[in-house]
C-alpha positions in Angstrom: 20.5 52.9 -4.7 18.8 54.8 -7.4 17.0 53.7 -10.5 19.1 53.9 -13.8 17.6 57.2 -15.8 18.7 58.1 -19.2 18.4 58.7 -22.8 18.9 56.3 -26.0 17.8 57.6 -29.1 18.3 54.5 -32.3 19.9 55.5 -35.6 17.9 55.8 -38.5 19.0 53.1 -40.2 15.9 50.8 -41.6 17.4 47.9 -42.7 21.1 46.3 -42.2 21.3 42.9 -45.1 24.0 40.9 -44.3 25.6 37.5 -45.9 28.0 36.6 -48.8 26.8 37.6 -52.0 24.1 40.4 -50.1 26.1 43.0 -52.5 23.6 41.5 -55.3 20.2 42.9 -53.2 21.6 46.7 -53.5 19.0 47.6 -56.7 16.0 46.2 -54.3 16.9 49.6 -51.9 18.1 52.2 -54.9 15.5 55.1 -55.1 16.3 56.5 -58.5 19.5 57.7 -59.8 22.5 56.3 -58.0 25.9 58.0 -57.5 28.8 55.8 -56.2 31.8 56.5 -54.2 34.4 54.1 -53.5 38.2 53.4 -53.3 40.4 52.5 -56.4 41.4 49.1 -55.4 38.1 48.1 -55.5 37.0 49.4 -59.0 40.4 48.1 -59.8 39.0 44.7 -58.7 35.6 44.6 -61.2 33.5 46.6 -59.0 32.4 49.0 -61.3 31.4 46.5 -63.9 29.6 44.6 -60.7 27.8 47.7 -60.0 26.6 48.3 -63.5 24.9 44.6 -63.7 23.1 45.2 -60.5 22.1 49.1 -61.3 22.2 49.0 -65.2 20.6 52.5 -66.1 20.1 53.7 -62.2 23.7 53.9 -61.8 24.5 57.8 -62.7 28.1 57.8 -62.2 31.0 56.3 -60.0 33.5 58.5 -58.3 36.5 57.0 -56.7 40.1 58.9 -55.5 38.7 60.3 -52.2 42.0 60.3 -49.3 42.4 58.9 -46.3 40.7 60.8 -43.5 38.6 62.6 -46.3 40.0 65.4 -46.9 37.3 68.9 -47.4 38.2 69.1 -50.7 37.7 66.0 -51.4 34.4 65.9 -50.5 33.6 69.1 -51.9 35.0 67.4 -55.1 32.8 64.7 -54.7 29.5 66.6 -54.4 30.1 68.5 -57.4 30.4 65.3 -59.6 26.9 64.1 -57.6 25.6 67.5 -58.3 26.4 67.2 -62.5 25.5 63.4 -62.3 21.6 64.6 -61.1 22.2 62.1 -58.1 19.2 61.1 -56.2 20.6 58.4 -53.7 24.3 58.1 -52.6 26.1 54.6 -52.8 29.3 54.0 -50.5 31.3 50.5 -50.8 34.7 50.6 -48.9 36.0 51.3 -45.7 35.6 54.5 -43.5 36.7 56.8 -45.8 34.4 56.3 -49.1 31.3 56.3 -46.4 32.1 59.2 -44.4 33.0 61.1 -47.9 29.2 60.3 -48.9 28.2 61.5 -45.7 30.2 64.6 -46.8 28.7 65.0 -49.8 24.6 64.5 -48.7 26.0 67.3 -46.3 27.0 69.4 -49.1 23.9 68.5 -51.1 21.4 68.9 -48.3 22.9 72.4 -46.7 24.6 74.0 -50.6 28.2 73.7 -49.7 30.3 74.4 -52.5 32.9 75.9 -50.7 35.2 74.5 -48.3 35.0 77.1 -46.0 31.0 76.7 -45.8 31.9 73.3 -43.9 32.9 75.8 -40.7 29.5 76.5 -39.8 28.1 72.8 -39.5 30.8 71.0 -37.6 30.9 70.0 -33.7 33.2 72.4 -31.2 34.4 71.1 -27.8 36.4 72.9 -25.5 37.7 70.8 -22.9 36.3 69.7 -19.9 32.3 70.8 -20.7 32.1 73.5 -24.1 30.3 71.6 -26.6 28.6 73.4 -29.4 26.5 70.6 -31.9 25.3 72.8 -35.1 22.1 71.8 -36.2 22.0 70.1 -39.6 19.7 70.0 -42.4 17.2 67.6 -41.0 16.8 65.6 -44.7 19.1 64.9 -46.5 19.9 62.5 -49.8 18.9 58.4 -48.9 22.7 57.0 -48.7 23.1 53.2 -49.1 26.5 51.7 -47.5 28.2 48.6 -48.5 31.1 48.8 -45.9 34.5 46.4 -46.5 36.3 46.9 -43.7 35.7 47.1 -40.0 35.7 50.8 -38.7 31.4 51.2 -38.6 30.9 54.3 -40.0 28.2 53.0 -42.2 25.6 52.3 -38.8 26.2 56.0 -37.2 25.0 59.5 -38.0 28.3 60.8 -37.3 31.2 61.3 -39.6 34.2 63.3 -40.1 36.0 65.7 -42.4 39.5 66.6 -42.2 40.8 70.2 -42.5 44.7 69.5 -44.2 45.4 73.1 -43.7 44.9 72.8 -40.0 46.0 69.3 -39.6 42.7 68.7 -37.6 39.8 66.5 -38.1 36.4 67.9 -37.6 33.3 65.6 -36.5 29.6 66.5 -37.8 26.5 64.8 -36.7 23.1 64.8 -37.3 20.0 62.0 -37.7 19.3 62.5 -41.3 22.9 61.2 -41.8 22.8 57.7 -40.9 22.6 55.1 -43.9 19.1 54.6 -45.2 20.1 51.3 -45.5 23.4 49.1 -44.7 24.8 45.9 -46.7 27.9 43.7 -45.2 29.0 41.6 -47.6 31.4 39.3 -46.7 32.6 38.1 -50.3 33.2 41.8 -50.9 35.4 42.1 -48.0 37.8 39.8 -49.1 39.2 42.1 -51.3 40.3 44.3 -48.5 44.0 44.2 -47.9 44.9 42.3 -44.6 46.3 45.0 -42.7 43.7 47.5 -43.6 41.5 45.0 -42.3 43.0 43.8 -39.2 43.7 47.4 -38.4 40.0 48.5 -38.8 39.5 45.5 -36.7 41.2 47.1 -34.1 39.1 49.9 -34.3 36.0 48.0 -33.6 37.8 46.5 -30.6 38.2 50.5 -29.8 34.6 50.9 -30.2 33.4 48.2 -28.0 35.2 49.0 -25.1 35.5 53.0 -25.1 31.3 52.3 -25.4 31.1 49.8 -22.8 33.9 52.5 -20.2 32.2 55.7 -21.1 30.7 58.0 -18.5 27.7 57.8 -20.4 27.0 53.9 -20.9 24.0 52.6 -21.0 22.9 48.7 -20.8 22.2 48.2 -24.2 25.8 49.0 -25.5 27.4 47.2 -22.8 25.8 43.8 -24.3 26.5 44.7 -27.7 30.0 45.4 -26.9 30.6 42.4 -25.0 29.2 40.1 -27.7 31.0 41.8 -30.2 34.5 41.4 -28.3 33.4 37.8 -28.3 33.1 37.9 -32.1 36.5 39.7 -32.7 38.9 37.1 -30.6 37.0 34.5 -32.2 37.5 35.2 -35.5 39.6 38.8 -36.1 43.1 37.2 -36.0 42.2 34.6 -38.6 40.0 36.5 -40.7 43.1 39.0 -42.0 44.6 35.6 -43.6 44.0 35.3 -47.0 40.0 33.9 -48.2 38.6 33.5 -45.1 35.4 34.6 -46.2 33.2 32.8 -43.0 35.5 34.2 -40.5 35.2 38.3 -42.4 31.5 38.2 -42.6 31.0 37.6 -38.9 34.2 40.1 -38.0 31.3 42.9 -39.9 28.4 41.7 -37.9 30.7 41.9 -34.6 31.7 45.7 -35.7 28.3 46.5 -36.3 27.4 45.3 -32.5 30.3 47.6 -31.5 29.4 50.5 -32.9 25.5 50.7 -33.0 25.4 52.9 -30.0 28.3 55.3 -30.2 26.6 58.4 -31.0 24.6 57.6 -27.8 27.3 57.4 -25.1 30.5 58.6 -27.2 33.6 57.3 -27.7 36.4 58.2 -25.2 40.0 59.0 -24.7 41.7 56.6 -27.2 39.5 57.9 -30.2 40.1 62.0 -29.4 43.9 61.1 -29.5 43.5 58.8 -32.7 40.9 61.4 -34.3 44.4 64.0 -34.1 47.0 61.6 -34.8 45.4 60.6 -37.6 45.0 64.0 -39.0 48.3 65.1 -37.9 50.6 62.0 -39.3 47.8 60.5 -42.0 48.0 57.3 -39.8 44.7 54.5 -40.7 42.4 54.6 -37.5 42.5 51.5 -36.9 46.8 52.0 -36.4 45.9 54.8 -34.0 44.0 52.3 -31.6 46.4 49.7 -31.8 48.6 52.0 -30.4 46.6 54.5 -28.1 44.4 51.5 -26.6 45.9 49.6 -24.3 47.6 52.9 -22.9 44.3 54.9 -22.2 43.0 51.8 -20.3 46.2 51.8 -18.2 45.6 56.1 -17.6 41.9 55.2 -16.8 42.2 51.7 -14.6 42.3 53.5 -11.2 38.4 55.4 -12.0 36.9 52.2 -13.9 39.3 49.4 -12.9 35.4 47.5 -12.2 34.2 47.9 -15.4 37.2 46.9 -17.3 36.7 43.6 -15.4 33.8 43.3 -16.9 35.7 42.9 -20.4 37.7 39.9 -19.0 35.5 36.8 -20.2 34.5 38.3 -23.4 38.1 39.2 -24.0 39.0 35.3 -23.0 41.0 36.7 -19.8 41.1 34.4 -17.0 40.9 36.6 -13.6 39.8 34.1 -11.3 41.6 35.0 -7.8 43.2 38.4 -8.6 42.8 41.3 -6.3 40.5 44.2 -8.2 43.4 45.7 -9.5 45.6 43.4 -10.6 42.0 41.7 -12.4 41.5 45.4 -14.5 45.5 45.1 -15.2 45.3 41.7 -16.1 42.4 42.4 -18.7 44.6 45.5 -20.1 47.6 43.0 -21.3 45.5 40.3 -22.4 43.7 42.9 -24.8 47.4 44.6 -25.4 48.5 41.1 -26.2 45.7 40.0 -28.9 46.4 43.4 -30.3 50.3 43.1 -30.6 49.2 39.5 -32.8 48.3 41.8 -35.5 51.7 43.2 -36.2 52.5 40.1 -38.1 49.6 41.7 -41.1 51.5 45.2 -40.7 49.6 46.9 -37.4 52.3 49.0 -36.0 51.8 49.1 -32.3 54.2 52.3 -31.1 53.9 56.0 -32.5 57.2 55.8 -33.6 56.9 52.6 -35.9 53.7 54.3 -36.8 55.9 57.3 -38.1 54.9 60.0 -36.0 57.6 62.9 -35.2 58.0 64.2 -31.6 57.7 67.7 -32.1 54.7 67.6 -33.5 53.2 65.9 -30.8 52.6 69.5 -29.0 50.5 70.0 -31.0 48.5 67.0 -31.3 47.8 67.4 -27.4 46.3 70.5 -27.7 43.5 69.4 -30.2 43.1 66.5 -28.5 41.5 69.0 -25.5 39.2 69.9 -28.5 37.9 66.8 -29.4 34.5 65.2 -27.9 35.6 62.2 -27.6 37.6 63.6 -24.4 34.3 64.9 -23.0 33.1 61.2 -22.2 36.5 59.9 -21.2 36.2 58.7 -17.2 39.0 60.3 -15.9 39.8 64.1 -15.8 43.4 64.6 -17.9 45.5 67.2 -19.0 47.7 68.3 -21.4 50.5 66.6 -19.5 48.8 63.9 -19.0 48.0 63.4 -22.7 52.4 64.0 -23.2 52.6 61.1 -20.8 50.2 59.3 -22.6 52.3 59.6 -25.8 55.6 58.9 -23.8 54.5 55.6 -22.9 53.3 54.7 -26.6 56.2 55.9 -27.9 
C-alpha cells in the first residue's frame, strides 16, 4: 500500500472571534475607513445604528439591497459606492450573499472592474470531465472583515461567486487574497436570521461536510473537520431554527466553519454543481438546493464510495451495526435524508417541484451543470442523462 501524498494549502484567514456579543470586537480589526454591506432585514433590525457605536467616524458608508445569488450588477453597483465612499477595508454581516458581494467588490477594486462585462476575464471555466481554466487574480486585494449570520461558510473560503442573470448561470472566482482578513460569528447576531433561511443554510453546511469528506480529492484533515461538524449540526441544527435559541445558533456557526474550512482544497462535488445552476436558473436559496439534491447524489454515488459514506454513519447518529456494506452506505443515505426532511416544518422544500422549478428548463440546467467544477471532483463519472435522472428522482 502506498503512502498518502498530497497538497493542502490554509486560507488566509488570521483570526476567526467567535461568541455572543463578539460583534462588539469588530473596531479592534478595522484598518481605516470601513464600508459595509449587508442585507435589509438586518439594518431593518438596528444594525446600522450598532455599527455606528462600534465604528463611530471609521464607518464610511453602509450599502445594503444586494440579491440573492449576487447578481454582476449588483456587485458592480456595490463597488462604485465603496469607490465614492474612499473605502479602505470591506465589512460583510449577513448570510452568503452580502459576503460573497464584498468579495465581488475587493475584486472590482483590486483588478478596476467597472463594467460587468470586465467580470469575464477573471472567473473559473470547466468543461466536463478535465478542462479547467483558474484565471489568476490580483494577488492583493482590500482587507475584508466578515460577520456571517447564517450557515453557508462563505466568510472562511477564497472562493465566491457572481451570477450572470442574462445567462441564468453562476460563475465561481477564486483566489488567496480573497479570503476574509478576519472572521466574527456572533451568535446573538444570528438570531435575527429568519428560521428557514437558517435551517436552509444549515443544510448547506451539512452539504459541505460530506461532499468534502466523499470528494476524489479528500484529504485527512477535512475528513475530521467534517465529521465533527456533522456531530455539531444533529446536535443542535434542528433546535437552533426555533425561535431564541441563541446557545444552540452559536455552535451551528462554529460546526459550519469545521465544514467548510477546507473546500477550496478538495472541492465540493456533485450536489453543489447542480445547486450552483438551480439556483441561478430558479433563484432557489442554496441551502433549498441541497436539501433537495443531497440525499439523491449520495444515492447516484453509493456504488463508487458506498465505504466512505459509512464512515458518516456515527457522526450522523446512524446505527449500522450488522448491515451488509451496502445496505450500511444506504442506510446512512435515509437517516441523513430523514434529518433533512425535519426541516420542512421551518419552510425547507425538499422536491424541485415544491421548490418551484419548471421542467423545461431543466435542459438546460444539465448542461451547465457539465460546466461547473464542482462536477470535476464528484466520484463517479455522469452524464447528461444521468444528471435528467438525477432530477427525475428529486422531482
Amino acid at each position: 500500500m502506498s503512502a498518502l501524498t498530497g497538497r493542502f494549502a490554509y486560507p488566509r484567514t488570521a483570526e476567526v472571534r467567535y461568541g455572543p456579543g463578539a460583534l462588539a470586537g469588530l473596531a479592534d480589526l478595522v484598518d481605516g475607513r470601513a464600508f459595509v454591506i449587508a442585507s435589509r432585514t438586518l439594518l431593518a433590525s438596528g444594525l446600522d445604528d450598532q455599527l455606528r457605536d462600534i465604528l463611530g467616524d471609521r464607518l464610511a458608508g453602509v450599502h445594503a439591497g444586494v440579491a440573492q445569488h449576487v447578481p454582476r450588477t449588483a456587485v458592480i453597483e456595490a463597488a462604485q459606492a465603496a469607490r465614492a465612499a474612499g473605502a479602505e477595508t470591506l465589512v460583510s454581516v449577513g448570510g452568503g450573499t452580502p459576503i460573497d458581494c464584498a468579495k465581488g467588490v475587493a475584486l472590482c477594486l483590486a483588478a478596476g472592474i467597472e463594467a460587468a462585462g470586465q467580470f469575464d476575464e477573471h472567473h473559473i471555466r470547466f468543461t466536463y470531465p478535465d478542462q479547467l481554466e483558474v484565471p489568476a487574480l490580483p494577488a492583493t486585494a482590500p482587507p475584508h472583515i466578515a460577520v456571517p449570520t447564517t450557515l453557508s461558510g462563505s466568510e472562511h473560503t477564497n472562493l465566491f461567486g457572481i451570477t450572470d442573470l442574462d445567462r441564468h448561470e453562476k460563475h465561481l472566482y477564486v483566489g488567496p487574497a480573497f479570503a476574509p482578513t478576519a472572521v466574527i460569528l456572533d451568535g446573538e447576531l444570528a438570531l435575527r436570521t429568519p428560521a428557514d433561511l437558517w435551517a436552509a443554510s444549515g443544510v448547506r453546511a451539512l452539504d459541505h461536510a460530506v461532499e468534502g469528506t466523499l470528494s476524489r480529492r479528500h484529504v485527512p484533515f477535512m475528513d475530521a473537520l467534517g465529521a465533527e461538524s456533522l456531530r455539531i449540526m444533529r446536535a443542535h441544527l434542528e433546535e437552533s431554527a426555533q425561535e431564541d435559541r441563541l446557545e444552540a445558533r452559536s455552535e451551528c456557526l462554529l460546526g459550519a466553519w469545521l465544514a467548510i474550512y477546507a473546500l477550496t482544497n478538495v472541492g465540493a462535488g456533485l450536489s453543489h454543481a447542480i445547486g450552483h445552476q438551480l439556483a441561478a436558473q430558479f433563484d432557489m436559496m442554496h441551502g433549498v438546493t441541497s436539501a433537495i439534491m443531497l440525499p439523491h447524489v449520495l444515492r447516484f454515488n453509493a456504488g463508487v464510495v458506498g465505504d466512505r459514506i459509512v464512515r458518516l454513519a456515527e457522526p450522523l447518529g446512524v446505527d449500522v451495526g450488522g448491515l451488509a456494506p451496502d445496505a450500511a452506505a444506504a442506510a446512512v443515505i435515509d437517516g441523513l435524508a430523514a434529518f433533512i426532511g425535519r426541516l420542512e416544518r421551518f419552510g425547507v422544500p425538499h422536491t424541485l417541484s415544491s421548490a418551484g422549478a419548471t421542467r423545461p428548463e431543466l435542459d438546460d440546467v444539465a448542461d451547465r451543470v457539465l460546466g461547473d467544477m464542482g462536477a470535476a471532483v464528484n466520484p463517479r463519472p455522469l452524464t447528461r442523462a444521468d444528471l435528467l435522472d438525477l432530477f427525475q428522482a428529486a422531482w
